[in-house]
N, C-alpha and C positions, 0 to 999 in steps of 0.2 A: 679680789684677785691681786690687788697693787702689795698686799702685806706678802702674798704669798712671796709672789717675787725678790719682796724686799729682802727676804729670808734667806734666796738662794744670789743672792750679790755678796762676795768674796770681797775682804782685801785684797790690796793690791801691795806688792814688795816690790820694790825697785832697787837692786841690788848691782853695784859697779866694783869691780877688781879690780886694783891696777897696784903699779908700782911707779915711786915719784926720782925724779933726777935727785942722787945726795945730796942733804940736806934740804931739801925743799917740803920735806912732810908738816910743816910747820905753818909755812907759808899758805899750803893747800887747806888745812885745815880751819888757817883765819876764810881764805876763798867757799869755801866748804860752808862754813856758818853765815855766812854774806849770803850763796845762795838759797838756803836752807830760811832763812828771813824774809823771801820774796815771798815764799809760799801764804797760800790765804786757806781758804774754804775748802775742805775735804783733806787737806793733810792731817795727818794723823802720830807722824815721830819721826823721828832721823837720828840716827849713828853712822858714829864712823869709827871703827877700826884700825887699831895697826898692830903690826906683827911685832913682838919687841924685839929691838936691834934692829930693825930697819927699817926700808922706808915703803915696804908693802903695804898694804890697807884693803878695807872692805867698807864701801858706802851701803847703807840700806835705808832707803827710805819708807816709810808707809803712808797710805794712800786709803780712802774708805773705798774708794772708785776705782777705775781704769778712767773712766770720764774727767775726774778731779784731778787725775794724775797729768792729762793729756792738758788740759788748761789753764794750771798749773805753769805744767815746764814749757809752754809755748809763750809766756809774755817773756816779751823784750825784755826786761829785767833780768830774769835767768838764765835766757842767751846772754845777755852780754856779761853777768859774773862769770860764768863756765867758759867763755873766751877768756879768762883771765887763767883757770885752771888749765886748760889744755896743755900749754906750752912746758907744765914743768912735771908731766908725765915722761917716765923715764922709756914708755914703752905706750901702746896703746892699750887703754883702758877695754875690760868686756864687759856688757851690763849684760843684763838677762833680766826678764819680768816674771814673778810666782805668785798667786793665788796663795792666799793666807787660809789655807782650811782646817787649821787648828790654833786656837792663842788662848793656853792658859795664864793667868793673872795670880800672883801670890796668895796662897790661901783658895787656891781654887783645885789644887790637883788634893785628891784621894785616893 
């Protein structure tokens, strides 16, 4: 029964919007890989995004969990990078959470 389950467990997407104060998509970027480094067990990729000519962006990280995600972004380590980011958002960031129920891999679509 544990396969079966295992079968219907989705990635997880973690995906953040936002736009950074001029010139600081740089900075946030260095910030960004800083936190993106804490991660351990169950991450699975990170991107980040930007619009060209500005200083918009799109974080998405993946996660094989919801579980891995959650314990993960809860050690101190990644609270305390992301209090570095916060401050040079130019507006408040929106995340949203997505179930990954499709990922093809190169050479896999027909």
């Amino acid at each position: 029964m544990e396969d079966f389950h295992d079968c219907l467990t989705h990635k997880i997407a973690h995906v953040t919007v936002g736009e950074f104060q001029l010139g600081k998509f740089d900075e946030a970027r260095r910030i960004y890989q800083e936190a993106v480094s804490t991660y351990g067990k169950g991450f699975e990729g990170a991107y980040l995004l930007q619009e060209t000519g500005t200083e918009r962006g799109i974080a998405v990280i993946l996660w094989d969990s919801e579980q891995s995600m959650k314990e993960n972004e809860g050690t101190e380590a990644h609270k305390t990078v992301l209090k570095k980011m916060m401050p040079l958002f130019a507006t408040t960031p929106t995340t949203t959470y997505y179930e990954v129920v499709t990922e093809i891999q190169p050479g896999e679509a027909s």
